[in-house]
C-alpha positions as CSV (number, residue, x, y, z in Angstrom):
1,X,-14.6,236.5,194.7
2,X,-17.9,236.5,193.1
3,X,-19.2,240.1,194.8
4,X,-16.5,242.0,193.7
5,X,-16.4,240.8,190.0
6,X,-20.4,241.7,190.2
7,X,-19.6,245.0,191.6
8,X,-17.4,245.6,188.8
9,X,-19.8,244.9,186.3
10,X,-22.3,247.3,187.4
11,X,-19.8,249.9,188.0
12,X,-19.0,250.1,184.6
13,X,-22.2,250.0,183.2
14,X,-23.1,253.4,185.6
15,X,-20.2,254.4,184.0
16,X,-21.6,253.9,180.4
17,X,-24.9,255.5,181.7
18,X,-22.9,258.3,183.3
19,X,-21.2,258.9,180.2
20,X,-24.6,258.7,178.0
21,X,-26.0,261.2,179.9
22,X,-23.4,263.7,179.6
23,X,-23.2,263.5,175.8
24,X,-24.9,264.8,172.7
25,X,-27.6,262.6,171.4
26,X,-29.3,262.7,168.2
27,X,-32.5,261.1,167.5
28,X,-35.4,261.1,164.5
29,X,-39.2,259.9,164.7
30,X,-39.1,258.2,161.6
31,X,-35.7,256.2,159.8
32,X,-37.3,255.7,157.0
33,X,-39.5,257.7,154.6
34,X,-41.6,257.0,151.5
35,X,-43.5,259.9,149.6
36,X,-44.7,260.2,146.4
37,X,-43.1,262.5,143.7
38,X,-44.1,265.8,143.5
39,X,-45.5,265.1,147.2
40,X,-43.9,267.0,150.5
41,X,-42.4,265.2,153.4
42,X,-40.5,266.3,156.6
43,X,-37.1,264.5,157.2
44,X,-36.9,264.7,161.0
45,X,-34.3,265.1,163.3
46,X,-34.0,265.9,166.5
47,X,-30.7,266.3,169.4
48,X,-29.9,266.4,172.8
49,X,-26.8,268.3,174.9
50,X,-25.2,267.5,177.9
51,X,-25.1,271.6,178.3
52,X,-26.5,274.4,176.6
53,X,-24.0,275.6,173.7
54,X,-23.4,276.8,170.3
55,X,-23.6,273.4,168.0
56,X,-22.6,272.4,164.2
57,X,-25.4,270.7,162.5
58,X,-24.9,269.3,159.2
59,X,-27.0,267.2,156.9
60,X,-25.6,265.1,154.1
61,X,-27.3,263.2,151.2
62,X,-25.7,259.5,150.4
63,X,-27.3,259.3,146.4
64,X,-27.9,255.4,144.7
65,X,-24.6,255.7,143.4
66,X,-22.6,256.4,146.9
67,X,-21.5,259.9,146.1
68,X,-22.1,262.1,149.0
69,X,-22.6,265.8,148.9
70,X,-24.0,268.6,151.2
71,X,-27.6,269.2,151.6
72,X,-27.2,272.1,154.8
73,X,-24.1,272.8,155.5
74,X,-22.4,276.0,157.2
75,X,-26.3,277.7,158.2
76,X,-27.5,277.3,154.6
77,X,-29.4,274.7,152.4
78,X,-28.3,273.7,149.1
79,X,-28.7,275.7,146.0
80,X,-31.4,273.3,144.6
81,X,-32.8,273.0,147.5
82,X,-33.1,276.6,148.2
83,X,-36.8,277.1,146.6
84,X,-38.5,273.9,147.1
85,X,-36.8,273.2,151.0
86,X,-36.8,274.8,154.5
87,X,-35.1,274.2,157.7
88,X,-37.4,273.8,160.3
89,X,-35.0,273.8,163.7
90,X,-32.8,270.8,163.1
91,X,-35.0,269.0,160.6
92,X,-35.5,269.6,156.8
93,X,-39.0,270.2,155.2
94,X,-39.6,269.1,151.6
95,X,-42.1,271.0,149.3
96,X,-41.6,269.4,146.4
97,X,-39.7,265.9,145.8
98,X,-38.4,264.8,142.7
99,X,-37.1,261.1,141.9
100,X,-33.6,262.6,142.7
101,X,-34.1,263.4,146.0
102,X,-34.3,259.5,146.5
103,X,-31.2,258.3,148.8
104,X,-29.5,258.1,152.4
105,X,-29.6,261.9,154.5
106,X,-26.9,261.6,157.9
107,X,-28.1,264.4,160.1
108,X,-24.9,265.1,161.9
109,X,-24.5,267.2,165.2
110,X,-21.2,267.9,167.0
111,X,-21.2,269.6,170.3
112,X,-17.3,270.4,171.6
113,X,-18.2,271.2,175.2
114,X,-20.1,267.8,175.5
115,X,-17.8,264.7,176.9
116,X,-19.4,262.9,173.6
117,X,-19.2,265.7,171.3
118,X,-20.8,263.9,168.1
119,X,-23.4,262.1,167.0
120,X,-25.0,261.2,163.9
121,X,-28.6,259.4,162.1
122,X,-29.7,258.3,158.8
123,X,-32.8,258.5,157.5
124,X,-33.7,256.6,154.6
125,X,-36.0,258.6,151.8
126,X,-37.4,256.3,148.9
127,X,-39.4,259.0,146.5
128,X,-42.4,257.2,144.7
129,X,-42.7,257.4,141.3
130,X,-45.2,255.8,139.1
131,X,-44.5,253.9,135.8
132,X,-43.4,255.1,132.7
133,X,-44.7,253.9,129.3
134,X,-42.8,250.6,128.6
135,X,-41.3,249.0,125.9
136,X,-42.7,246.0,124.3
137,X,-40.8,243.7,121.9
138,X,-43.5,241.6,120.1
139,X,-42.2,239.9,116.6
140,X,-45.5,240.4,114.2
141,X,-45.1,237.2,112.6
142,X,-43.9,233.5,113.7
143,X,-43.9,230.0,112.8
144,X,-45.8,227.9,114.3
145,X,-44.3,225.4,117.0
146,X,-41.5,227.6,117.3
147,X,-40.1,229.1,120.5
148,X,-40.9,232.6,120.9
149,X,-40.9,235.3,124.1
150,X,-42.1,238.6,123.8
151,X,-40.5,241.4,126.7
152,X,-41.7,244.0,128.2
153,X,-39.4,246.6,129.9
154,X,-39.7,250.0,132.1
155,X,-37.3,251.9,134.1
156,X,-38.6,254.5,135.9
157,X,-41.0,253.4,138.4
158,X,-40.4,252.9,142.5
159,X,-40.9,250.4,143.6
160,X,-39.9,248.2,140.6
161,X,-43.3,247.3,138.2
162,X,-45.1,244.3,137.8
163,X,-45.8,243.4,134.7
164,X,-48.9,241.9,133.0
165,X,-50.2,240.5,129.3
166,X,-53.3,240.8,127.6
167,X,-54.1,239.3,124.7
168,X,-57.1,240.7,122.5
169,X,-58.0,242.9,125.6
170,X,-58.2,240.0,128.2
171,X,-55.2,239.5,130.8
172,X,-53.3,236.6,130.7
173,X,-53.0,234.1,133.8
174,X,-50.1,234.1,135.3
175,X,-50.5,230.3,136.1
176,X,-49.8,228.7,133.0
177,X,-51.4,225.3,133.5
178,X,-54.8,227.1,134.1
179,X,-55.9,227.8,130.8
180,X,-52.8,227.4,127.8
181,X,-50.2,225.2,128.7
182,X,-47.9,226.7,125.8
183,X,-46.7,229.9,127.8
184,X,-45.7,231.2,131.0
185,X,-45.9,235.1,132.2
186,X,-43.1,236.3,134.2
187,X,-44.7,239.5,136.5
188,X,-41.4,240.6,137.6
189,X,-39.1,240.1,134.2
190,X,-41.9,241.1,132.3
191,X,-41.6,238.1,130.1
192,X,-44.7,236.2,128.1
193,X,-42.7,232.8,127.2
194,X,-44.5,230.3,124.2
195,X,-42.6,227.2,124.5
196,X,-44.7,226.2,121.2
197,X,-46.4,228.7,119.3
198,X,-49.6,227.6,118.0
199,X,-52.4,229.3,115.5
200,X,-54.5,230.1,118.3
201,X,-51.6,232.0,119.7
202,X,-52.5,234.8,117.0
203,X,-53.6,237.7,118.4
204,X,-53.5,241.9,119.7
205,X,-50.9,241.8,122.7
206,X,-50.1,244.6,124.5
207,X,-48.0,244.5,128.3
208,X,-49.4,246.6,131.6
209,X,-46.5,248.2,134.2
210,X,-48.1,249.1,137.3
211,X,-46.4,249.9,141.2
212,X,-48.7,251.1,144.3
213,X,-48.1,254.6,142.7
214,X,-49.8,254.3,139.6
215,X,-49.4,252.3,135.8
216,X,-49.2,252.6,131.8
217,X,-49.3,250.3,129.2
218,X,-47.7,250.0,125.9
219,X,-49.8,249.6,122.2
220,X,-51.3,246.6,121.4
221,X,-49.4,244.9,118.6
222,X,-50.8,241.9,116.2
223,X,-48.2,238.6,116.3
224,X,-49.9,236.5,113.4
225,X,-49.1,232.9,114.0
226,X,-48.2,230.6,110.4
227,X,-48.1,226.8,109.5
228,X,-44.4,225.8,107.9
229,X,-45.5,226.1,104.0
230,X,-43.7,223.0,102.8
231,X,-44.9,223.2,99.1
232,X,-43.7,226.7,99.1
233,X,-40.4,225.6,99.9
234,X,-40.0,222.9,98.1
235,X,-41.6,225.5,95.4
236,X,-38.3,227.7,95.7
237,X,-36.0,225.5,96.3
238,X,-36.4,224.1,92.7
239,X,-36.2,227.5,91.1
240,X,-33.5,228.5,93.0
241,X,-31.5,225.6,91.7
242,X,-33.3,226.2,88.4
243,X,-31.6,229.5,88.0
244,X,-28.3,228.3,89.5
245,X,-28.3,225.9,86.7
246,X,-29.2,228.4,84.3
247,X,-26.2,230.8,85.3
248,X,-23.5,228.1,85.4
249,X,-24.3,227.0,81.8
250,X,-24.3,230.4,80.7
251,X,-21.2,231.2,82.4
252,X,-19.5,228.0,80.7
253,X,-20.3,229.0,77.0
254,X,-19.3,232.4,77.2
255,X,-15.8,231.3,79.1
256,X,-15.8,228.9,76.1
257,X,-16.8,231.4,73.3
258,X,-13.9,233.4,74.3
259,X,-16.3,235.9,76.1
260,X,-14.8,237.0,78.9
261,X,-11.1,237.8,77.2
262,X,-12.7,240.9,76.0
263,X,-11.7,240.2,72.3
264,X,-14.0,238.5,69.4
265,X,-14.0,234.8,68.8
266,X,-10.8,232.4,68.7
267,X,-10.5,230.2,65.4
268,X,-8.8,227.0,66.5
269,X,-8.2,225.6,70.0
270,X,-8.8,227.1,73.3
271,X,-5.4,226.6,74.5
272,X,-2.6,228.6,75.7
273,X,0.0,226.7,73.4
274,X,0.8,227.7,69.7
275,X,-0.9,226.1,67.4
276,X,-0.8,225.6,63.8
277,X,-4.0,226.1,62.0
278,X,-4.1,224.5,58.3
279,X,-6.0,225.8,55.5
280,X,-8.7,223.4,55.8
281,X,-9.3,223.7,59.7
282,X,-10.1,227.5,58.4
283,X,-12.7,226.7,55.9
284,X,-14.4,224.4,58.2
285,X,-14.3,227.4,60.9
286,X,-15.5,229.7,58.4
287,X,-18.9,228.8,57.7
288,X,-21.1,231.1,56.1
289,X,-18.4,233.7,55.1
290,X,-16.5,230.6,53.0
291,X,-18.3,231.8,49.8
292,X,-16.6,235.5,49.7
293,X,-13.5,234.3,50.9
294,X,-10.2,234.7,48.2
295,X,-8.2,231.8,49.1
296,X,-4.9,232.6,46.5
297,X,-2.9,234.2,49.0
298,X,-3.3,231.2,50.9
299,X,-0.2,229.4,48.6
300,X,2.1,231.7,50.0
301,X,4.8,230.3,52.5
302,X,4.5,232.6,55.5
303,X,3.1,232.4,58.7
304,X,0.1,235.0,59.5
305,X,-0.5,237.3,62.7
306,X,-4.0,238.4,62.3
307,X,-4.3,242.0,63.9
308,X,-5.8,241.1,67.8
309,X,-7.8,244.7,67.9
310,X,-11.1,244.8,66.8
311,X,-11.1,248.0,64.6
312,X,-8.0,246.1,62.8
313,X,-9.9,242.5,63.0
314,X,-11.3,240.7,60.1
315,X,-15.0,241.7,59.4
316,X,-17.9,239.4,58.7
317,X,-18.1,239.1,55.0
318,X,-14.9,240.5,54.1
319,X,-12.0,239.4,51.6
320,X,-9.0,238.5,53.1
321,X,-5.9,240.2,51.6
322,X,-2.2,239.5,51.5
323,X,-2.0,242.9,52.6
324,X,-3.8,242.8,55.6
325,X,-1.4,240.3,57.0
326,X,2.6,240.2,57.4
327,X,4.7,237.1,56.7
328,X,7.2,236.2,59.1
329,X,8.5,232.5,58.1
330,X,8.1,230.0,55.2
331,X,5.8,227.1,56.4
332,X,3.9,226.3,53.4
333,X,0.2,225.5,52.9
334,X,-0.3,226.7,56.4
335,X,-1.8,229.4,58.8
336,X,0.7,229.9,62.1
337,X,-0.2,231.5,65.4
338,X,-1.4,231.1,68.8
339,X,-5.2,231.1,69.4
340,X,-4.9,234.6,70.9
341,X,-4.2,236.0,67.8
342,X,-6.5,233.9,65.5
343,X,-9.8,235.4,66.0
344,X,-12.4,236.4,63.9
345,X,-15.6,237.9,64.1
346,X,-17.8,235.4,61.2
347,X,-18.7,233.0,63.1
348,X,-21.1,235.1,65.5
């Protein structure tokens, strides 16, 4: 029983070698590729038929972001490939890469008289491009034993920069605990972390990208390190309150002045109620102006609407008259209305 299940198994693998050989095979000297930008490479590929015939050979391009698209297809290289490109037999021979020639290439060959009629390869090509000018973020001013980070950023290179700090010209170490326990350099996020800044932590920083291909550096920028200025503080604190003060006052005796109504000064009581204002509450209200004022219209039993209008108002230093006013009621010996009528200018 065991012979014939060993015979079996090596009949069918004659089989798969049978079958191998009679089929198209497609091969390549080199999956993957690397070459600078700018730089020439030769995406190899190479096939096999079980018989001499016409074939279909196709390349395709796989970008970073998954789309696929043609790069020979139908005898013919792409447009933009046209001038900088060349077929050599199966294979394709860059002149003159660019960053987005970077992505997968499928070299695809189909043979319909073979028993295997197609085959395929990919061929990885990584273009190399060197670093571009990166970004720093460094705050110019900080309080010391704050936490502060500065950043430094680039996107273009590949591979993906390293990143390193130098303060006042000199490079930072990357091992914190060898020289300043008070920050750590990150070479990959491009990170220089203070847990505590310090006063010796003023300086010139600037951040160095680099890759095998090549690197640039951004402008050296000043971050001036400060003590907390308590007496300062305090300092403005005060005034601040100071003024606060100030305004609240001054925004109580106008309210209570009358101020904000838009209309001159109220005789009587700042309330919203009538009132009734008698002869002697007027001369006591009067002050200067008491000396010019003609009090025998004053015996008259009527109550009087002063005019609310300025142009119609009563005037410092000027006579009252019967005729100015109009008598509406008897209530003798006294002046009637409400305090928003009552107003007068003399007492400013």
């Amino acid at each position: 029983m065991r012979l014939p299940a060993r015979l079996l198994l090596l009949g069918h693998l004659v089989a798969l070698c049978f079958w191998e050989a009679f089929a198209v095979t497609v091969e390549s000297k080199s999956y993957n590729v690397r070459q600078s930008e700018f730089g020439g490479t030769m995406l190899d590929c190479t096939y096999q038929l079980e018989k001499q015939q016409p074939v279909r050979l196709e390349w395709k391009k796989v970008d970073l972001n998954g789309d696929v698209s043609f790069v020979f297809y139908n005898n013919s290289l792409a447009a933009d490939l046209q001038k900088r490109a060349e077929m050599i037999e199966s294979s394709i021979l860059f002149r003159n890469l660019t960053r987005g020639d970077s992505g997968q290439y499928r070299c695809e060959v189909t043979a319909p008289q073979d028993r295997k009629n197609f085959q395929e390869i990919i061929i990885n090509l990584a273009v190399l491009v060197a670093p571009s000018v990166p970004v720093c973020d460094i705050p110019s001013t900080a309080m010391s034993g704050s936490v502060v980070e500065l950043k430094c950023r680039e996107k273009e290179g590949n591979p993906a920069s390293e990143y390193k700090w130098y303060k006042n010209g000199l490079a930072l170490e990357l091992s914190a605990m060898s020289t300043n326990a008070t920050y750590k350099v990150d070479k990959k996020a491009g990170t220089l972390h203070f847990n505590r800044v310090t006063k010796e932590d003023t300086g010139d920083y600037h951040c160095e990208a680099s890759n095998t291909i090549g690197k640039q550096k951004c402008p050296a920028k000043r971050m001036q390190v400060d003590d907390l200025n308590l007496a300062a503080i305090i300092s403005a604190v005060v005034i601040v309150s100071f003024v606060i003060v100030l305004c609240g006052c001054g925004v109580c005796y106008a309210q209570r002045r009358g101020y904000f109504s838009g209309k001159s000064h109220i005789i009587g009581r700042d309330s919203m109620d009538p009132a009734v204002i008698t002869i002697s509450q007027v001369l006591k209200s009067s002050g200067p102006f008491i000396r010019d004022l003609d009090l025998s219209w004053f015996t008259l039993p009527c109550i009087v609407i002063l005019p609310v209008t300025p142009e119609c108002g009563i005037k410092s230093r000027d006579k009252f008259s019967v005729d100015q006013f109009q008598c509406e009621s008897t209530l003798d010996g006294k002046i009637g209305a409400t305090p928003n009528e009552v107003r007068s200018s003399v007492l400013d």
